[in-house]
C-alpha positions in Angstrom: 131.2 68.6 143.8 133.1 66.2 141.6 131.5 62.4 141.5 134.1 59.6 140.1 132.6 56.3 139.1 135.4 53.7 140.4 134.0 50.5 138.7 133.8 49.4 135.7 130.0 49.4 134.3 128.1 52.6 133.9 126.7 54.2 137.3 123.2 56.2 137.8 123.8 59.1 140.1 121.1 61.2 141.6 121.1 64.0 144.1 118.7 65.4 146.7 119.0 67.9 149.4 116.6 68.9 152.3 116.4 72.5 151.3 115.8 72.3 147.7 114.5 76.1 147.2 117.9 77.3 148.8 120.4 75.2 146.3 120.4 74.8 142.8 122.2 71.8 141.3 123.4 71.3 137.7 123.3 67.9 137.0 121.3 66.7 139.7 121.1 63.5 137.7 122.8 61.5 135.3 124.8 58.4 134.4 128.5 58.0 134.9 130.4 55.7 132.5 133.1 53.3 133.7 136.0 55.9 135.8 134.0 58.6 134.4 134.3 61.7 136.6 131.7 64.5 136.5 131.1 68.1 137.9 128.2 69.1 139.9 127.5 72.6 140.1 125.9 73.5 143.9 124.6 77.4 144.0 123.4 78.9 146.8 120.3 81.2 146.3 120.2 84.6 148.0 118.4 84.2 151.4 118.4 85.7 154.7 120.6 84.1 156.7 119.5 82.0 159.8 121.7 81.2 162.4 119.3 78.2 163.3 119.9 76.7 159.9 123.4 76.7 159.8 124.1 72.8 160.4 121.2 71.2 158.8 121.4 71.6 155.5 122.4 68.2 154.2 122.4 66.6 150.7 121.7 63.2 149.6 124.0 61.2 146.9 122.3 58.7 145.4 124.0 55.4 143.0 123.3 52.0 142.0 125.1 50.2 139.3 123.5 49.9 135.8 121.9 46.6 134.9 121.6 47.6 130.8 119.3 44.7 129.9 116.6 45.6 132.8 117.3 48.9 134.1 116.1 51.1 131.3 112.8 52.1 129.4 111.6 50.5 126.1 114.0 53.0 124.3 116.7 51.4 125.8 118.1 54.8 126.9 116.0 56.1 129.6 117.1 54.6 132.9 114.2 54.1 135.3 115.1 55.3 139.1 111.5 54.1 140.5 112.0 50.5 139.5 115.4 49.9 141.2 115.0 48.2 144.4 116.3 50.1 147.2 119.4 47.2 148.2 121.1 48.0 145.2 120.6 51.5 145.8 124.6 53.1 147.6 123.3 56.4 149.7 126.2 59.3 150.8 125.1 61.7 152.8 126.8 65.3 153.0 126.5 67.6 155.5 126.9 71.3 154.9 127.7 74.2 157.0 128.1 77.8 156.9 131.7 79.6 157.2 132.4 83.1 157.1 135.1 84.3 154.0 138.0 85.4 154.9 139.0 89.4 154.3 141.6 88.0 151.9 138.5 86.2 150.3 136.2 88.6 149.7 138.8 91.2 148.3 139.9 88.7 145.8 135.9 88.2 144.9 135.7 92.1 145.1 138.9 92.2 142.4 137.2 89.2 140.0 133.7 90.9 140.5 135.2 94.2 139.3 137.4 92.4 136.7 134.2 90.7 134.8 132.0 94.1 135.5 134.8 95.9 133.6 134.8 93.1 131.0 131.1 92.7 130.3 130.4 96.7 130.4 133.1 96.8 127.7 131.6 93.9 125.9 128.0 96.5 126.5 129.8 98.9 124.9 131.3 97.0 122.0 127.4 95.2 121.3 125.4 98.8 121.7 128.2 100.2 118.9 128.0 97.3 116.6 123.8 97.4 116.9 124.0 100.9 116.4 126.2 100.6 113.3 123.4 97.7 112.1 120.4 100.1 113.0 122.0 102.9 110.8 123.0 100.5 107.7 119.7 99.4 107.9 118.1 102.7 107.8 120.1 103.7 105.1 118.7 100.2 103.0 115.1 101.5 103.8 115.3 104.9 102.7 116.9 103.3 99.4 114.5 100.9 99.0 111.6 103.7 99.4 113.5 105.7 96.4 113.3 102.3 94.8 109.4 101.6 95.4 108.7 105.4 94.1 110.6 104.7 91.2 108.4 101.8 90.5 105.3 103.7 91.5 105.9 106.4 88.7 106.8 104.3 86.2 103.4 102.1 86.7 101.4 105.3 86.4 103.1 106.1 83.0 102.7 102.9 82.0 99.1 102.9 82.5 99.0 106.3 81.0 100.9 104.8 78.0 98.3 101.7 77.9 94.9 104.4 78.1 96.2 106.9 75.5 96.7 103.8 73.0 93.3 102.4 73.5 91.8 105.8 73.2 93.9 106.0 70.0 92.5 102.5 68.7 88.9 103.3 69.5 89.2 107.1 67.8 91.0 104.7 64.4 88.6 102.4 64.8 85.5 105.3 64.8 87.1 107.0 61.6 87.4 104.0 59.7 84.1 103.1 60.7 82.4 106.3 59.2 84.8 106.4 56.4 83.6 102.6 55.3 79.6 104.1 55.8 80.4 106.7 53.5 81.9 104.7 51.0 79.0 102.7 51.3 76.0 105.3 50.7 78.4 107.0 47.1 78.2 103.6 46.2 74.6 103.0 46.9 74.3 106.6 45.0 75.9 105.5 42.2 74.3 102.6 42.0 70.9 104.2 42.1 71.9 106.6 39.6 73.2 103.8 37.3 69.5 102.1 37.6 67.9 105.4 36.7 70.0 106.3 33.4 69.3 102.5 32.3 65.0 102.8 33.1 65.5 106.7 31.3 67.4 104.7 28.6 64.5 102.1 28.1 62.1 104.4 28.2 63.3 106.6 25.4 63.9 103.5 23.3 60.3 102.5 23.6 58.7 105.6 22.8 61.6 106.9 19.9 61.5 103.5 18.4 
């Protein structure tokens, strides 16, 4: 369906049909600027056909002219349908009815069926190779990065091998100079003592000999 706006202000456009689980329509609203044309998509679902339905399915075209300083919301781009009066509203209605394709029509959708199954299983085919060459590049990344993290593993061990066998080191210095400093202290303490006892010996013989 292809609705032209012939004047020149902006037109709201609305569509409606009686069986609206049967049809979809793409827009089924919208605004048309001045001898703006726009394209309406109309599918019909899958159903099982009825022969008693084949003339009443109808649809329901729906205008009215734009006023721009009433017709829309606070935003001043929404237009509001419900507060339009229904004068200004223009309705067209459309009938639609059933026809059986032609043989000439249904081998030429049989040839563009098979002409875009053919084209999307090759676009398959092209995707499921390209993931596949992703999957396996990004395999290969995760086995190097696992090299990588045991790498790192193994050097942190040593390192905290490295940083135990120096403390231990310290602390065994540390204990050596610690007796090494005692014993200095008791041979000097020794000495010390033996210093005191030469100089009471040496008073005591100058006493008694003089």
């Amino acid at each position: 369906m292809v609705l032209k706006n012939p004047v020149d202000k902006t037109v709201a456009f609305k569509i409606k049909t009686t069986a609206p689980k049967r049809y979809c329509v793409r827009p089924n609203c919208g605004e048309l600027y001045a001898k703006e044309k726009a394209e309406i998509s109309v599918i019909l679902q899958p159903f099982d056909y009825d022969a008693n339905e084949r003339n009443k399915h109808k649809f329901l075209v729906q205008t009215v002219v734009i006023d721009p300083t009433t017709d829309y919301a606070e935003d001043g781009k929404t237009f509001q349908w419900r507060d339009i009066n229904e004068s200004r509203i223009m309705d067209s209605k459309l009938k639609c009815s059933f026809e059986m394709p032609t043989i000439e029509q249904l081998m030429e959708s049989k040839n563009i069926h098979e002409d875009t199954t053919a084209m999307l299983d090759n676009n398959a085919v092209s995707e499921l190779q390209k993931a596949t060459s992703e999957v396996k590049e990004l395999r290969e990344e995760e086995n190097v990065l696992r090299q990588e993290n045991i790498k790192l593993k193994e050097e942190l061990l040593r390192l905290q091998q490295e940083i135990k066998n120096q403390n231990f080191q310290k602390r065994s210095a540390g204990n050596s100079h610690h007796v090494a400093i005692q014993s200095k202290n008791v041979n000097i303490t020794l000495m010390l003592g033996l210093a005191i006892l030469v100089a009471l010996l040496g008073i005591l013989a100058g006493k008694y000999l003089f």
